[in-house]
TIVEX-531050 format. One line per field, with one value per residue (C-alpha): residue number from 1; residue in three letters; x, y, z. Coordinates in steps of 0.05 Angstrom, whole numbers, plus 5000, padded with zeros to 4 digits. Layout:
residues N
num = [NUM,...]
residu = [ALA,...]
xx = [X,...]
yy = [Y,...]
zz = [Z,...]
//
This chain:
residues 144
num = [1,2,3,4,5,6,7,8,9,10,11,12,13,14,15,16,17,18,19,20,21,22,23,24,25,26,27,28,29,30,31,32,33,34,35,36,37,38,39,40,41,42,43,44,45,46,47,48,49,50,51,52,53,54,55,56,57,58,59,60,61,62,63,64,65,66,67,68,69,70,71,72,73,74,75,76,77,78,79,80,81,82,83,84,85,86,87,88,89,90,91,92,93,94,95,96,97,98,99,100,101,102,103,104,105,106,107,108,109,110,111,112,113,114,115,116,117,118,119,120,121,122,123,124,125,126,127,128,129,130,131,132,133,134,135,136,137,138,139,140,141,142,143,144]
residu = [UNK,UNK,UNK,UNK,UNK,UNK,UNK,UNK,UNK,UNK,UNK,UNK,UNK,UNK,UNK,UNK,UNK,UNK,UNK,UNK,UNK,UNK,UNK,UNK,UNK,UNK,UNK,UNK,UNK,UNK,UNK,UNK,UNK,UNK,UNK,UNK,UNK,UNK,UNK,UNK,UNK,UNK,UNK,UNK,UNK,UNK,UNK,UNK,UNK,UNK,UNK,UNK,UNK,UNK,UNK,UNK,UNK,UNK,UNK,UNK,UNK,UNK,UNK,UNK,UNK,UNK,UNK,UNK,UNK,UNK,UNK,UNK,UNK,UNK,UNK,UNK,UNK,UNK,UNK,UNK,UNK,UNK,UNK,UNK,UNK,UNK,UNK,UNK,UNK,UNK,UNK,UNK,UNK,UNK,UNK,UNK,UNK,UNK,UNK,UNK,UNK,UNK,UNK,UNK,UNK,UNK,UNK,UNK,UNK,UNK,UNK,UNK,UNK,UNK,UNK,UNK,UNK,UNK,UNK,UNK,UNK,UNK,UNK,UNK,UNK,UNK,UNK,UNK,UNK,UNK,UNK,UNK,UNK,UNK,UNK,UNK,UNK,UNK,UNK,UNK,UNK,UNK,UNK,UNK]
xx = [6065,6054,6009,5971,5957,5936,5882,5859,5851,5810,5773,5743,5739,5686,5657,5646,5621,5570,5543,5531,5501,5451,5432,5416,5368,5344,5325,5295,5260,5198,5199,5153,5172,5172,5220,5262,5268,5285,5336,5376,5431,5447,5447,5490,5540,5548,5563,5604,5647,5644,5662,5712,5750,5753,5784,5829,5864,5867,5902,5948,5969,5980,6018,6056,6036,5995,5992,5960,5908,5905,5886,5828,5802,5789,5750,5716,5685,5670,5629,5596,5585,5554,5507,5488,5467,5451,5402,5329,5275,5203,5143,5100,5140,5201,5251,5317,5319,5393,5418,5443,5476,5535,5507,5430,5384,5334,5274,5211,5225,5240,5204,5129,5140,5121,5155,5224,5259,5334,5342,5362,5421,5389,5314,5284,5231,5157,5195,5153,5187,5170,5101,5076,5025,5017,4942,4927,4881,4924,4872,4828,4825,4808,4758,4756]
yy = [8854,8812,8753,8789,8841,8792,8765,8820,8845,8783,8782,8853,8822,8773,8813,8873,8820,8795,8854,8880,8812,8809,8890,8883,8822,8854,8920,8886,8821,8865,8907,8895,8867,8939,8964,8908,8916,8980,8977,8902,8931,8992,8959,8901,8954,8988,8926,8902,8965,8957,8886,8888,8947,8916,8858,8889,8926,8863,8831,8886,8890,8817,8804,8861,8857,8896,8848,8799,8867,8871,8808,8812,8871,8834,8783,8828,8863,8794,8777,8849,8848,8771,8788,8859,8823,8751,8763,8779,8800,8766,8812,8771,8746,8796,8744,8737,8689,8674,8642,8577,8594,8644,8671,8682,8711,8668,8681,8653,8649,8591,8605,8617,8610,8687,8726,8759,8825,8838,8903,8971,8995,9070,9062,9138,9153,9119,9062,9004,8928,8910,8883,8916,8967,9024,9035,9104,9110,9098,9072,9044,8971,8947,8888,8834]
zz = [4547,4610,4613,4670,4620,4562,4611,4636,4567,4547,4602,4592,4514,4537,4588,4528,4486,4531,4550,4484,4464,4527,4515,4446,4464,4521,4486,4415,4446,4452,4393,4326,4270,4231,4281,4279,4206,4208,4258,4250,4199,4241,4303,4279,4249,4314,4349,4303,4305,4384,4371,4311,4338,4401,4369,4321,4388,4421,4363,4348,4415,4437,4374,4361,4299,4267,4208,4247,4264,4193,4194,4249,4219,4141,4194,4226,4168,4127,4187,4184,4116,4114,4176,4142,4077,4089,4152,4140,4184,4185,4166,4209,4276,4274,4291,4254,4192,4176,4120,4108,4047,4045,3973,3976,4033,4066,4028,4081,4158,4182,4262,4216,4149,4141,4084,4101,4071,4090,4137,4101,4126,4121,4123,4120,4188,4172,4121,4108,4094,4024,4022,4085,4078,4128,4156,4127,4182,4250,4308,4267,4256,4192,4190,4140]
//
């Protein structure tokens, strides 16, 4: 394979990569905190299939060797599988609390102190994070 080729393959690399990273910040930055919830795990496994497959081509076909694609694609799924489990969403804010510890979840968020529950991968429609209850009576505030 040429060097051209190499670069130009990089190139649309990064150019994949940012685009996925500025669209998913683009579309969630004004979404609640329920529907971030909901949606982090999927979202995060889509990308990282865009992502991780991306890279696993890219390896396989610089190298010529699809050990070394082996090798990306064990990476690329650690990294999946870490941001899947490790990365909770607040109750209160909606941001992103990630873990500084590769074995526990963050338990409180660290942007409000609010409490935090790690995304489902499969939440059913109308799911509520743990310790969230839905308003049985939609419009309608309820005073305190």
């Amino acid at each position: 394979m040429s060097e051209s080729t190499i670069e130009t393959l990089f190139f649309v690399y990064f150019v994949v990569f940012a685009a996925v990273v500025i669209g998913h910040w683009l579309y969630f930055r004004k979404k609640d905190p329920v529907f971030r919830w909901r949606w982090h795990a999927r979202t995060i496994l889509l990308v990282g299939f865009i992502i991780g497959g991306y890279l696993v081509v890219l390896a396989g076909l610089t190298s010529r060797s699809w050990a070394m694609a082996g090798g990306a694609l064990v990476f690329a799924v650690a990294i999946l599988f870490l941001n899947i489990t490790l990365t909770t969403i607040c109750h209160s804010c909606g941001k992103a609390a990630q873990s500084q510890s590769l074995t526990s979840a963050a338990k409180y968020c660290i942007h409000c102190g609010g409490p935090v529950a790690p995304s489902p991968l499969f939440a059913p429609a109308g799911a509520m994070p743990p310790g969230i209850q839905k308003n049985p009576h939609p419009g309608i505030e309820e005073v305190t």
